[in-house]
C-alpha positions in Angstrom: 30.3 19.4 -2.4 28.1 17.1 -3.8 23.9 16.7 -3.5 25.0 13.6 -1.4 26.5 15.7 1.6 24.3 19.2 1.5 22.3 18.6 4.8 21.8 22.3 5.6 20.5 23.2 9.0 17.1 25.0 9.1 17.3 28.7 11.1 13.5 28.8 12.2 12.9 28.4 15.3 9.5 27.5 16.2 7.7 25.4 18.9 9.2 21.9 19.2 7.3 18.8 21.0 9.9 16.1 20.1 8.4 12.5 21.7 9.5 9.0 22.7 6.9 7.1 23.8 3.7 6.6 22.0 0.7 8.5 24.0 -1.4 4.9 23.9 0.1 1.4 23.3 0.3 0.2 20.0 1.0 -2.5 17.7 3.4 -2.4 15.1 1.9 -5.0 12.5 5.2 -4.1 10.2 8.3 -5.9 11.3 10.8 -8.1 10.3 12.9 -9.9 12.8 15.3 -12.7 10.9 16.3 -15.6 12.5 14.8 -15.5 16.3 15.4 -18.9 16.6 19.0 -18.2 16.9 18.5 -15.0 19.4 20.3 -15.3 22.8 18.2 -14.0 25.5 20.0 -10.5 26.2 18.9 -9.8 22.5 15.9 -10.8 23.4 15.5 -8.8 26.6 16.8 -5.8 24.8 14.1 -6.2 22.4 11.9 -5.9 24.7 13.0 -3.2 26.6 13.2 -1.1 23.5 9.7 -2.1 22.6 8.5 -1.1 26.4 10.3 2.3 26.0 8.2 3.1 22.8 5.2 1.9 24.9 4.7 -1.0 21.6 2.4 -3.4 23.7 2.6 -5.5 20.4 5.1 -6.6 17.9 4.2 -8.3 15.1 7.3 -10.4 13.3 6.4 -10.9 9.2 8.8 -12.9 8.3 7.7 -16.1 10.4 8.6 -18.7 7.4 6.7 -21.6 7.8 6.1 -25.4 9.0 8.9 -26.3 11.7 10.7 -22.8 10.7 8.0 -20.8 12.4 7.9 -22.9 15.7 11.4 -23.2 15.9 12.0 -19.0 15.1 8.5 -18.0 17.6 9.3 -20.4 20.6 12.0 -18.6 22.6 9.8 -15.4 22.5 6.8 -17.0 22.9 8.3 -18.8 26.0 9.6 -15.6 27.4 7.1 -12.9 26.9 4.1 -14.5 25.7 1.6 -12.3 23.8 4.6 -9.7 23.3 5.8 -10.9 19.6 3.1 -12.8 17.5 4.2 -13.8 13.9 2.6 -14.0 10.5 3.4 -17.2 8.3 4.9 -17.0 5.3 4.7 -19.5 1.8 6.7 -20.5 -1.3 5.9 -20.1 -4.7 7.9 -22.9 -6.1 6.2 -26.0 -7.5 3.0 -23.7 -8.8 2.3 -25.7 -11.6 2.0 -28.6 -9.6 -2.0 -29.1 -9.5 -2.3 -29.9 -5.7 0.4 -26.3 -4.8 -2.6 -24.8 -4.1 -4.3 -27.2 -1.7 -1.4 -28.6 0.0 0.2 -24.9 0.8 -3.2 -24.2 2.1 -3.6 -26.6 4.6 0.3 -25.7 5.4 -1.2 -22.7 6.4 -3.6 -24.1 7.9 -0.8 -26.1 10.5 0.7 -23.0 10.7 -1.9 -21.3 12.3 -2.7 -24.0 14.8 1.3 -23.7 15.6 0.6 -19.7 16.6 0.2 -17.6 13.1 -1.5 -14.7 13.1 -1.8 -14.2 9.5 0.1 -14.3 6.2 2.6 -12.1 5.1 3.0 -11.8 1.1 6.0 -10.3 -0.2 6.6 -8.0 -3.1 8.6 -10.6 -5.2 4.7 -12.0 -5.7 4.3 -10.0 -9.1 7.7 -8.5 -10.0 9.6 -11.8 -9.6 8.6 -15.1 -8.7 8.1 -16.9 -12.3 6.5 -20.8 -12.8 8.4 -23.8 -14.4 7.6 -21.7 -17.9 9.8 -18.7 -16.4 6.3 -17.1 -16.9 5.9 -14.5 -14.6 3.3 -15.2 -11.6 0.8 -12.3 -11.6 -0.7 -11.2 -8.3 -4.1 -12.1 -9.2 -3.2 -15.5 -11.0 -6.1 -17.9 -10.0 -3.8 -20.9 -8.9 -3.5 -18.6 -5.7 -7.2 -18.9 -5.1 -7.1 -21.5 -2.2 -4.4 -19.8 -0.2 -6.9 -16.5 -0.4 -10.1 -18.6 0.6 -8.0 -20.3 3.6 -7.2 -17.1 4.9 -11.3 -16.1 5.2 -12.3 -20.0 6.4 -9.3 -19.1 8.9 -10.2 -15.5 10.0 -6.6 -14.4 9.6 -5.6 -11.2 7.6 -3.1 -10.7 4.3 -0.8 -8.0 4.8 0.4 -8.0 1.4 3.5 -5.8 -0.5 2.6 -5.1 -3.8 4.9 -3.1 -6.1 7.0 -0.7 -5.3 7.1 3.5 -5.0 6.0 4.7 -8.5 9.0 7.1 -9.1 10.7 3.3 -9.2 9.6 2.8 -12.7 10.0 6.7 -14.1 12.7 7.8 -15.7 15.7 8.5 -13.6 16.2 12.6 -14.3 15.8 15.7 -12.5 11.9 15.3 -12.3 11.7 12.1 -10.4 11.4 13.1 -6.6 13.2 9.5 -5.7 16.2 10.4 -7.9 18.6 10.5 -4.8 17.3 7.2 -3.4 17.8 5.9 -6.7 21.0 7.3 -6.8 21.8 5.6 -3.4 20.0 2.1 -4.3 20.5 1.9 -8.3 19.2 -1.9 -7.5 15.6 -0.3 -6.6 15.4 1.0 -10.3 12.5 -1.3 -12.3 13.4 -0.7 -15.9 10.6 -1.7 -18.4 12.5 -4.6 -20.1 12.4 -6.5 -16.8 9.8 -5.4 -14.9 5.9 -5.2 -15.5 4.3 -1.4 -15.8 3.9 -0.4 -11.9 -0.1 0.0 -12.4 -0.1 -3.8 -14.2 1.1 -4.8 -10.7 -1.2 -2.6 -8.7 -4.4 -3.1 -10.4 -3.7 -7.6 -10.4 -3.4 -7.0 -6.5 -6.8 -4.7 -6.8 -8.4 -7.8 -8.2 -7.2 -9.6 -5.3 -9.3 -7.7 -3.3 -12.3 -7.4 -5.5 -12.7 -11.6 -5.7 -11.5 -12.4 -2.4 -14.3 -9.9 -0.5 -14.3 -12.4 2.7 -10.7 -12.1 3.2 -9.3 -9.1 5.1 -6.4 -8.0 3.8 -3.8 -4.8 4.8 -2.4 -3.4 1.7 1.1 -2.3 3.2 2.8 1.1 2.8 -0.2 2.9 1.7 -0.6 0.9 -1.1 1.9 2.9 -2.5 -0.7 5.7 -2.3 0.7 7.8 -0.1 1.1 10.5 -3.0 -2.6 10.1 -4.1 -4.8 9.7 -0.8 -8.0 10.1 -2.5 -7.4 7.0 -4.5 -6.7 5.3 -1.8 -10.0 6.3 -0.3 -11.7 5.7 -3.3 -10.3 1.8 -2.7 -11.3 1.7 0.8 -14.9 2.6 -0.2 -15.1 0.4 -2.6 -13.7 -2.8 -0.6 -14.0 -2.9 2.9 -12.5 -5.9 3.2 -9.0 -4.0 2.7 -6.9 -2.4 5.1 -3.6 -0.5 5.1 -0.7 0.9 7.3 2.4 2.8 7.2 5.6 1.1 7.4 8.4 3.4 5.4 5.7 6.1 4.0 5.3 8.6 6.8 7.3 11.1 5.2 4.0 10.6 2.6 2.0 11.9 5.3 4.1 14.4 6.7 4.7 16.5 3.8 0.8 16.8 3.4 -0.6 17.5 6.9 -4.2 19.0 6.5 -5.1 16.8 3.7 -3.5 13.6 5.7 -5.1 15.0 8.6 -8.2 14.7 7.5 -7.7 11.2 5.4 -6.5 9.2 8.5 -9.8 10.7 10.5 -11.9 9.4 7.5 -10.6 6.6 7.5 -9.0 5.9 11.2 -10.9 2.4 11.5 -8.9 1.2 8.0 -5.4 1.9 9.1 -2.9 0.0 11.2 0.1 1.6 12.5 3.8 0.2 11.1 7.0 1.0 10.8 9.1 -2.0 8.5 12.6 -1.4 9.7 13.1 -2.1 13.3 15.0 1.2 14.1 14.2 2.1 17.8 14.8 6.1 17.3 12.9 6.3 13.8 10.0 5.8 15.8 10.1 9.0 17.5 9.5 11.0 14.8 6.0 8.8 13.7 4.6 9.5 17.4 5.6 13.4 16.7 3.8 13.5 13.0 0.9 11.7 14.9 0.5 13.6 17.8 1.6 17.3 17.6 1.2 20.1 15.4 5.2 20.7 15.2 6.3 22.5 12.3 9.7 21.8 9.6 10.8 18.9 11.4 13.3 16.6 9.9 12.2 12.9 8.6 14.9 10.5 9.5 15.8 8.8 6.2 17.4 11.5 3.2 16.7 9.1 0.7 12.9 9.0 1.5 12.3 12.6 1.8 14.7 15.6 1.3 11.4 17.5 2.6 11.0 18.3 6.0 7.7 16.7 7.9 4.7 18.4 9.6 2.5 17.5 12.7 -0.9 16.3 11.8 -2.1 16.6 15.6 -4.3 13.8 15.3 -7.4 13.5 18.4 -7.1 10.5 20.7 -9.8 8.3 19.2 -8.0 8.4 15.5 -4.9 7.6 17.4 -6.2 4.7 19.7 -7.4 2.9 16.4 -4.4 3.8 14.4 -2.4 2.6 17.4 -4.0 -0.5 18.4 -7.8 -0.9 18.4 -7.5 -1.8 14.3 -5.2 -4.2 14.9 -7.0 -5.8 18.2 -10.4 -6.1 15.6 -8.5 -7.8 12.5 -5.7 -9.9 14.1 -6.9 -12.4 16.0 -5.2 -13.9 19.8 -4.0 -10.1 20.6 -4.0 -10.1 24.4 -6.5 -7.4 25.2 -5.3 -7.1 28.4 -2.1 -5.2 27.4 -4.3 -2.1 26.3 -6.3 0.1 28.2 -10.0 -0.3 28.3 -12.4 2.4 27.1 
């Protein structure tokens, strides 16, 4: 038997409060759904349904492209169930040397918003990847980017932005690094020195994102990748408040750490948005059960995030209604209030 196929089951048997539905409705500002423009409606229906079984008032869709893309992949929902799936825009990188990229992707942006956008979504290749006519890479804080920033304020629309990737990415691969086994699994998520930048190079260019850009809200996703080091984060969030965060793919983060989580997401429960990433209807269960019991040694549902088992942070109703959906109602603007309950 190998590491890969040891799933041993636990013998303590303590209360269990396992949960479906989300107490409050929520919003998930963290998904990606490809190619809606090519959905039939049962797909569509069945989204739907799913997302009313979770009680998700809210979906938002990241990857919205942009220009004709993002009408033609938004219309059947919007059509349908207006005010159920909203969309954030996305933009290109190529043709950054050209001196008018950063006007004319700007007032792009700009169109898209008028055609329904909610906000822009940046992806991690911003930093890691994406490389100008020099094969230079393009740093997250590189100036030409400026305008798109600024439109975002002038708009009132939030960044969520991916930044980087786990740490343990860019450690060596031995017995020490606690994501050997996802490694192990997805060699391709390994970001060797010799063609990637150091992982605090990429964080600290997005932290002067921040700093310059104070009028424009942005959501650092996944924690920032600071799930393993909470107090930096909050040392971020009280430095900037223009930044936000939320938790697609890093509850196991939280789980592992419950009284010191705890305590975070009530210090913080008017800077964090709740997310998931992958659109896996069951996965979702265990988030509401970290969230809203005090449940003991339960099991995370991804092995390759955490071979640790997760731990109720039993959070009160307030922290939850802002973690849930009154963040997301405050910084995203043309949420339909009416679909969450008034206070």
């Amino acid at each position: 038997m190998t590491i890969d196929d040891y799933e041993p089951v636990s013998t303590l048997v303590v209360p269990e409060h396992p949960i479906e539905r989300a107490r409050y409705p929520l919003v998930d500002v963290h998904s990606h759904q490809w190619g809606m423009e090519e959905w039939t409606q049962g797909r569509l229906d069945t989204l739907i349904m799913n997302m009313d079984s979770l009680n998700m008032a809210v979906m938002v869709n990241l990857s919205g492209g942009s220009g004709q893309d993002f009408v033609d992949r938004m219309a059947n929902a919007a059509e349908r169930y207006p005010g159920r799936i909203v969309a954030f825009a996305n933009i290109s990188f190529d043709n950054i040397d050209d001196p008018d990229w950063g006007a004319l992707t700007a007032a792009q942006l700009e169109a898209d918003v008028r055609n329904g956008a909610r906000g822009l979504k940046i992806f991690k290749s911003l930093g890691m990847t994406v490389r100008d006519s020099s094969g230079q890479r393009v740093p997250v804080d590189d100036p030409r980017i400026d305008p798109v920033w600024d439109k975002c304020a002038e708009l009132g629309i939030p960044v969520l932005i991916h930044s980087a990737d786990p740490s343990p990415f860019w450690e060596t691969k031995d017995r020490y690094n606690e994501r050997w086994f996802e490694l192990k699994q997805r060699p391709g998520r390994y970001r060797p020195a010799d063609e990637y930048p150091p992982w605090e190079k990429i964080i600290g260019e997005q932290h002067n994102v921040f700093r310059k850009h104070a009028k424009t809200t942005f959501v650092n996703a996944h924690l920032g990748w600071l799930g393993n080091n909470l107090d930096r984060l909050g040392e971020l969030f009280d430095e900037m408040p223009n930044v936000y965060t939320e938790l697609g793919a890093v509850l196991a983060e939280l789980g592992r750490q419950p009284r010191h989580a705890r305590q975070f997401l009530i210090k913080y429960h008017d800077r964090i948005l709740f997310g998931k990433d992958a659109w896996v209807p069951r996965e979702y269960h265990v988030y509401f059960r970290a969230f809203e019991t005090a449940d003991e040694y339960f099991d995370y549902y991804r092995k390759r995030h955490a071979h640790w088992k997760m731990y109720g942070m039993d959070l009160p109703d307030d922290v939850l209604r802002h973690i849930y959906y009154k963040n997301a109602l405050r910084i995203i603007p043309g949420l339909d209030p009416r679909l969450f309950p008034i206070d």
